[in-house]
C-alpha positions as CSV (number, residue, x, y, z in Angstrom):
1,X,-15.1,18.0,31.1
2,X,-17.5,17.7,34.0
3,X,-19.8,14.7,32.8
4,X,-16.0,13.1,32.1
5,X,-14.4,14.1,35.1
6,X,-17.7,12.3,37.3
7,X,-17.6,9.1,35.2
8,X,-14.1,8.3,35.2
9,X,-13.2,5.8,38.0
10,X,-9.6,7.0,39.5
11,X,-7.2,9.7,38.7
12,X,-7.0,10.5,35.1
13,X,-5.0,13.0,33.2
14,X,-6.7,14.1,30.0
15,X,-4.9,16.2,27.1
16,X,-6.9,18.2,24.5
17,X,-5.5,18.9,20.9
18,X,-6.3,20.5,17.8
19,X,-9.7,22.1,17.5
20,X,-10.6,21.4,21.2
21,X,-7.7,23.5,22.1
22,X,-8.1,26.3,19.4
23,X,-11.6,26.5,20.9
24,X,-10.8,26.9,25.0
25,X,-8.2,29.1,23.5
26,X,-10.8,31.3,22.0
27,X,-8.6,31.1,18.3
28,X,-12.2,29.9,16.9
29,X,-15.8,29.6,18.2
30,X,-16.8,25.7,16.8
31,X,-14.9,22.2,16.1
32,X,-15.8,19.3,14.5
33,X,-14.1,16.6,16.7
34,X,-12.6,16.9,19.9
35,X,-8.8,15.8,20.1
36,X,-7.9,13.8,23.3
37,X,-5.4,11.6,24.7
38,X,-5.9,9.8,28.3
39,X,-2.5,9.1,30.1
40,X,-2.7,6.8,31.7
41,X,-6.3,5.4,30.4
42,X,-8.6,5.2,33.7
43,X,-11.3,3.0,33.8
44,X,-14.9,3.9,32.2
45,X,-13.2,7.0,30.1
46,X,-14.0,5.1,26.8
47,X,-17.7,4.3,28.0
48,X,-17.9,8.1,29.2
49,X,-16.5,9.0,25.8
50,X,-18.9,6.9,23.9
51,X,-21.3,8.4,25.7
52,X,-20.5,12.4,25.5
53,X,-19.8,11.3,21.7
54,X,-23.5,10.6,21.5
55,X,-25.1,13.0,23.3
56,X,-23.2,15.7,21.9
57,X,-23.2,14.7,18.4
58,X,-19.2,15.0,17.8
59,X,-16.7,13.5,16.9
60,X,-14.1,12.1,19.1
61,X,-10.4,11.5,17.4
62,X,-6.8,10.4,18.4
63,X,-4.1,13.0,19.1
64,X,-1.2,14.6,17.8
65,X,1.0,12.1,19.2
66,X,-0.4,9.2,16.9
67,X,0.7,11.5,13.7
68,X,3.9,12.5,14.7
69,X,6.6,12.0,17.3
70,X,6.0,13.4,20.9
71,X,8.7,15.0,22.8
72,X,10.1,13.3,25.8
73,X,9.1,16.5,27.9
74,X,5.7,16.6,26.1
75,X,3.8,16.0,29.6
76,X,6.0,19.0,31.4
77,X,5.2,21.2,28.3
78,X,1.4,20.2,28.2
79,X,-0.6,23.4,29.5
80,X,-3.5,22.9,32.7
81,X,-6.6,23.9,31.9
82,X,-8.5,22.5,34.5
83,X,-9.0,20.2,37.6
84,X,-12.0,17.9,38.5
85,X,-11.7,16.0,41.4
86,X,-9.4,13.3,40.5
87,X,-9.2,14.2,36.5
88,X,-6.3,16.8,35.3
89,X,-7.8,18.6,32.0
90,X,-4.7,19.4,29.5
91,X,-3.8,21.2,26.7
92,X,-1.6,19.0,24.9
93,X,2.4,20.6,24.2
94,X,1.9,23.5,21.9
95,X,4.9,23.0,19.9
96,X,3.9,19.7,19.4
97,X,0.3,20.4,18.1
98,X,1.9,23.1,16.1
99,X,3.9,20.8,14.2
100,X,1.0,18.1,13.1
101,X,-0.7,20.8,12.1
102,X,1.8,22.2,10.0
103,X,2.4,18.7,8.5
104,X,-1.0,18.4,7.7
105,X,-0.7,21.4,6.0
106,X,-4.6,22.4,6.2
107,X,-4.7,26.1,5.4
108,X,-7.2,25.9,9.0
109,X,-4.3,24.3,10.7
110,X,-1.9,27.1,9.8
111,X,-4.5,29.8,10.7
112,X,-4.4,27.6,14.3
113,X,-0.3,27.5,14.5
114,X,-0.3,31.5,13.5
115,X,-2.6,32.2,16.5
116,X,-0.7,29.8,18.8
117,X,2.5,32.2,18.1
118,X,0.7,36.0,18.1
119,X,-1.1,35.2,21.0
120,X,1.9,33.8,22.8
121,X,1.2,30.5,23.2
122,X,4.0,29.6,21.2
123,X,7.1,31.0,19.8
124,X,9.4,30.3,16.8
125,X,12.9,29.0,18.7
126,X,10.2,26.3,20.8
127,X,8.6,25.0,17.6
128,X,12.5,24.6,15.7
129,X,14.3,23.0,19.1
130,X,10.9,20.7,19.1
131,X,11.1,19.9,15.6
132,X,14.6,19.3,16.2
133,X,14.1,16.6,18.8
134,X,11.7,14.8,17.3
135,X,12.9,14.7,13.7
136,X,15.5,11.6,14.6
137,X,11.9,9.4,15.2
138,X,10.4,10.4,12.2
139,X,11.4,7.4,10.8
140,X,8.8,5.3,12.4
141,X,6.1,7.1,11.1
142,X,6.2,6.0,7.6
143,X,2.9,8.5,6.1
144,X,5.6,11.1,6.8
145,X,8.4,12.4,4.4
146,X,10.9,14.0,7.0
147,X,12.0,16.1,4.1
148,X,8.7,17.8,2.7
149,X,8.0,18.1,6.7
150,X,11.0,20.2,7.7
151,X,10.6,22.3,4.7
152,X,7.0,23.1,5.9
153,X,8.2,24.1,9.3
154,X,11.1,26.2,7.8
155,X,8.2,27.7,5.2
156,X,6.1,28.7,8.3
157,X,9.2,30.3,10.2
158,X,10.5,32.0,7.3
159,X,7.0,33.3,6.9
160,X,6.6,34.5,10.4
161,X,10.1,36.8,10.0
162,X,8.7,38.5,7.3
């Protein structure tokens, strides 16, 4: 965050997901990729990127919000972490990393959305109202049957009130 936060030119706001936040969180102790999004995109983040990517020998990937439908209020939901000078650190929505994981379906994923919820992160009326808000746009994201999806969520929430 600090080699980022000095080679970005401008204000930046920059949102961790999947295994970068289960490992700030402390939910595991390695990752293989780092999860960001950069909203809006300042100038030299991708060179800055490239160059972390190399240096630290990881991979860099796209978010949750390329997989699934974001929230309107994902940005209000979206956890600080951390601020460098002109660069905000986030951890992107919960709920909404929650849900791609649980879509995936990787049994590592649902390991991550149990912790999110035990270690109140997360709870089970957030992740249905979310799921609920952005089932409507699950049309435009074709790799996803809305039906096998909502029976996942349901499976994990009937799971969790056992």
């Amino acid at each position: 965050m600090e080699r980022l936060a000095r080679s970005v030119k401008g204000p930046a706001k920059i949102y961790f997901t999947g295994g970068a936040t289960a490992l700030l969180l402390g939910f595991r102790e390695q990752t293989i990729d780092v999860d960001v999004k950069l909203d809006p995109e300042p100038a030299g983040a991708f060179e800055a990127i490239a160059a972390l990517k190399n240096d630290l020998e990881i991979n860099v990937d796209a978010t949750t919000s390329d997989f699934i439908p974001a929230s309107e209020d994902w940005r209000q939901r979206s956890r600080l972490i951390k601020s460098i000078g002109a660069v905000d650190f986030y951890h992107f929505d919960f709920a909404l990393q929650a849900l791609s994981k649980l879509e995936r379906g990787y049994e590592q994923d649902i390991i991550d959305v149990r912790d999110f919820v035990h270690r109140s992160y997360l709870d089970a009326v957030t992740l249905r109202r979310t799921f609920a808000e952005i089932e409507p746009n699950l049309v435009r994201y074709p790799a996803i049957d809305p039906i096998s999806f909502k029976r996942k969520v349901e499976h994990f929430l009937d799971a969790l009130n056992t």
